[in-house]
N, C-alpha and C positions, 0 to 999 in steps of 0.2 A: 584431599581438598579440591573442590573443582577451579575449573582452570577460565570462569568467568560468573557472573554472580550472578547468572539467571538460575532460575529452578529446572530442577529435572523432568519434571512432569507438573501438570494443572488441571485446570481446569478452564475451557479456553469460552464458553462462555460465560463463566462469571469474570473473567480477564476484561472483559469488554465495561464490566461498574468502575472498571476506573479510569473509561475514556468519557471526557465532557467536552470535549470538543468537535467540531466536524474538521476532517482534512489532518487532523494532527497524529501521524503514525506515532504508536509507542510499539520499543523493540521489547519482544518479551521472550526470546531466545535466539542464540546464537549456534549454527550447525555448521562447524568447519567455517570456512570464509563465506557465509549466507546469513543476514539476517531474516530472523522470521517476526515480524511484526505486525499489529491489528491496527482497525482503524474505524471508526465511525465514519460516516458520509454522506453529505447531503448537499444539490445543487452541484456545481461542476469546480474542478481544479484552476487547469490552464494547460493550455496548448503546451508540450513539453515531449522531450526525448530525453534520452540516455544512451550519449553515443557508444559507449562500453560495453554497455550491459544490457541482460534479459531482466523483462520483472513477471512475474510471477503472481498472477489475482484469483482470489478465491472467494466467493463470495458467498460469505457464513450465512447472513441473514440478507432479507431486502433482494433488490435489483437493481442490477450495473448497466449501466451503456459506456462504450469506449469509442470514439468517435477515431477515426483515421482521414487521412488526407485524402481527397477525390470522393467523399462522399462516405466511404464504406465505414460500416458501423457494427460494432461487434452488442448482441446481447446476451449478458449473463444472469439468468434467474440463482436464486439460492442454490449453492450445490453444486453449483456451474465455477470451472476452474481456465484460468486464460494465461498464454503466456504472450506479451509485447515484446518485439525482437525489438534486442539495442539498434539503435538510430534510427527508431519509428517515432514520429510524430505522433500524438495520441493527445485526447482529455478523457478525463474519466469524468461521469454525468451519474447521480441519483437521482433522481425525482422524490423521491421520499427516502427516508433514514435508510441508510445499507451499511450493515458490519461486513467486515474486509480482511480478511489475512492474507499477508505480502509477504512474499520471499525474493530477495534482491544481496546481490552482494555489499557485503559491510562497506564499500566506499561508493555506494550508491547514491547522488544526490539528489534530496525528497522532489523536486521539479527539473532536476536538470540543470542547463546554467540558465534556466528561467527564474528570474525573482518578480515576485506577487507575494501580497500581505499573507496567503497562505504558505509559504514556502516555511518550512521546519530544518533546523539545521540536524546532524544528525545528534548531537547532544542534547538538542530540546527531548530527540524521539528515546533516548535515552532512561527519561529521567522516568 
């Protein structure tokens, strides 16, 4: 019996038909104390950290920008994989529609202790 009720294996683009929203991670496996979860995106989050933790961006489809404090601004095309060190200030920016798989530990919170009407708790990203 597995010991959490995600699937062992997918298929990680057709994972992405059952996100209809922009910003709203869904976790779609768990590895050890990491969730691994997708995301649609488009237009920018919010300013936010994670004083704990690393997160982990890969970006399936589309293109990312991550903005950082002082100006510096990271680009990631499709393909392109980044990781955010815990207590970095960051927004994540699409211009156009980008799918997104995130690897972040299970007590990860989606913005940080920033709340905006995007913020997801982790049972929303759950379901």
């Amino acid at each position: 019996m597995p010991l959490h009720p995600f699937a062992e294996s997918f298929n990680l683009e057709t994972a992405f038909d059952d996100i209809t929203e922009y910003w709203s991670p869904k976790v779609v496996a768990q590895v050890n104390d990491q969730y691994v979860k997708i995301a649609k995106v488009r237009g920018q989050l919010v300013w936010h950290d994670h004083a704990h933790e690393d997160e982990l961006f890969f970006v399936v489809r589309g293109h990312l920008k991550i903005e950082y404090e002082g100006d510096r601004m990271v680009d990631l095309p499709a393909g392109s994989m980044h990781v955010v060190p815990r207590g970095t200030l960051h927004n994540p920016i699409a211009d156009e529609e980008c799918w997104l798989m995130l690897v972040e530990p299970v007590q990860t919170k989606h913005t940080g202790d920033v709340a905006s009407p995007l913020t997801r708790t982790i049972e929303a990203q759950l379901r």
